[in-house]
Kinemage of the C-alpha trace (Angstrom):
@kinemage 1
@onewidth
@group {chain A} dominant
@subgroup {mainchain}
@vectorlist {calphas} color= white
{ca unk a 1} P 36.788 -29.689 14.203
{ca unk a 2} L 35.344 -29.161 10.753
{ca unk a 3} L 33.073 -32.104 11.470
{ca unk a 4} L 31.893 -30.837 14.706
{ca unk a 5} L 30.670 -28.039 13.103
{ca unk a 6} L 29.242 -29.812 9.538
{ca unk a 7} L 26.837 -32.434 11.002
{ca unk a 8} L 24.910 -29.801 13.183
{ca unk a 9} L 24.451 -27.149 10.451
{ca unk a 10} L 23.114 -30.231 7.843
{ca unk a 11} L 20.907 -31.334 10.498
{ca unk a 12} L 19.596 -27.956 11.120
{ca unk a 13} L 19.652 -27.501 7.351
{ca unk a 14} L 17.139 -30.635 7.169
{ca unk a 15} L 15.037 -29.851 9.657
{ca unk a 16} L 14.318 -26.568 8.322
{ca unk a 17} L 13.446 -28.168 5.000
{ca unk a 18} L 11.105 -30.578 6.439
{ca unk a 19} L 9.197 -27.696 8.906
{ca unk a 20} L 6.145 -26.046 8.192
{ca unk a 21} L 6.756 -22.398 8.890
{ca unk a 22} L 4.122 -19.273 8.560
{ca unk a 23} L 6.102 -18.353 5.468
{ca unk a 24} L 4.196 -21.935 3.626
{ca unk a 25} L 0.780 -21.096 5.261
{ca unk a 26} L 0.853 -17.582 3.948
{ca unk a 27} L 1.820 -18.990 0.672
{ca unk a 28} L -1.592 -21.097 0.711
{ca unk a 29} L -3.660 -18.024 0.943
{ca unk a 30} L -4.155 -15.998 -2.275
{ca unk a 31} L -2.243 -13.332 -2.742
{ca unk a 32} L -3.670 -9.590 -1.804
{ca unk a 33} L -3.653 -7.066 -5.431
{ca unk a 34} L -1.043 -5.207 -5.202
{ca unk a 35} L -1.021 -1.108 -4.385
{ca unk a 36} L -2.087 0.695 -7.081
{ca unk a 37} L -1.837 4.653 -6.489
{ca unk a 38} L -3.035 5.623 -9.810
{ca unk a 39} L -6.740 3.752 -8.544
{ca unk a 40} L -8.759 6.596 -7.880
{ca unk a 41} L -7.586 7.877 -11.202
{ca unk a 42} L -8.354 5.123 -13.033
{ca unk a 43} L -11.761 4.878 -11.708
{ca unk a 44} L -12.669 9.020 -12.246
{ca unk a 45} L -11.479 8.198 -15.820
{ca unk a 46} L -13.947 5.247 -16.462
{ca unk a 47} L -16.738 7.216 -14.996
{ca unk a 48} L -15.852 10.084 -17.508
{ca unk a 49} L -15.650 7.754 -20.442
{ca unk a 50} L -19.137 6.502 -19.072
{ca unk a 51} L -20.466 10.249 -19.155
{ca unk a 52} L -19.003 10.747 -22.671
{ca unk a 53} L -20.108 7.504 -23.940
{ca unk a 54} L -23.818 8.713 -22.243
{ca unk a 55} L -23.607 12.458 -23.574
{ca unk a 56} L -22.926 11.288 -27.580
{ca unk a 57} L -26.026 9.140 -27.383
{ca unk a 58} L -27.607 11.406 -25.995
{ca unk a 59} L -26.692 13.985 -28.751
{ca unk a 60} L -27.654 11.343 -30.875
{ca unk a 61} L -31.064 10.874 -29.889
{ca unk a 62} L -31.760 14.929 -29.773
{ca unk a 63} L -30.839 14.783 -33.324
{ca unk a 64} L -32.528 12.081 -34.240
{ca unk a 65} L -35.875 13.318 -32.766
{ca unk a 66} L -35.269 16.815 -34.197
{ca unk a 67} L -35.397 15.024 -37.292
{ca unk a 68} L -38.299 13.504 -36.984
{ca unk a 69} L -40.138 17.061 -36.297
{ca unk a 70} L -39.145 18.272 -39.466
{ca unk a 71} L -36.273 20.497 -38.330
């Protein structure tokens, strides 16, 4: 009885190993990035370290040319 029921499992067992499933194909393909939910924070806080970044050189040039006036 216990052999009856051993050969057909390994055999299924085998074959499984030895099929291509979609799991494999989707393996192929590069994976997707995963979810971020912070992303639209992240990006507002680059742009406002962009606006700093162009505000202080800004500054920096106003003084600079005041300084060349004479003030």
């Amino acid at each position: 009885m216990k052999m009856q029921l051993f050969l057909p499992a390994v055999l299924l067992l085998l074959l499984n190993a030895c099929s291509d499933s979609a799991d494999s194909k989707q393996a192929d393909q590069p994976a997707e990035k995963p979810y971020n939910p912070w992303k639209s924070q992240m990006e507002s806080l680059e742009k406002s370290k962009n606006l700093e970044g162009q505000m202080l050189q800004n500054a920096k040039d106003r003084d600079k040319h005041i300084r060349e006036q004479g003030g």
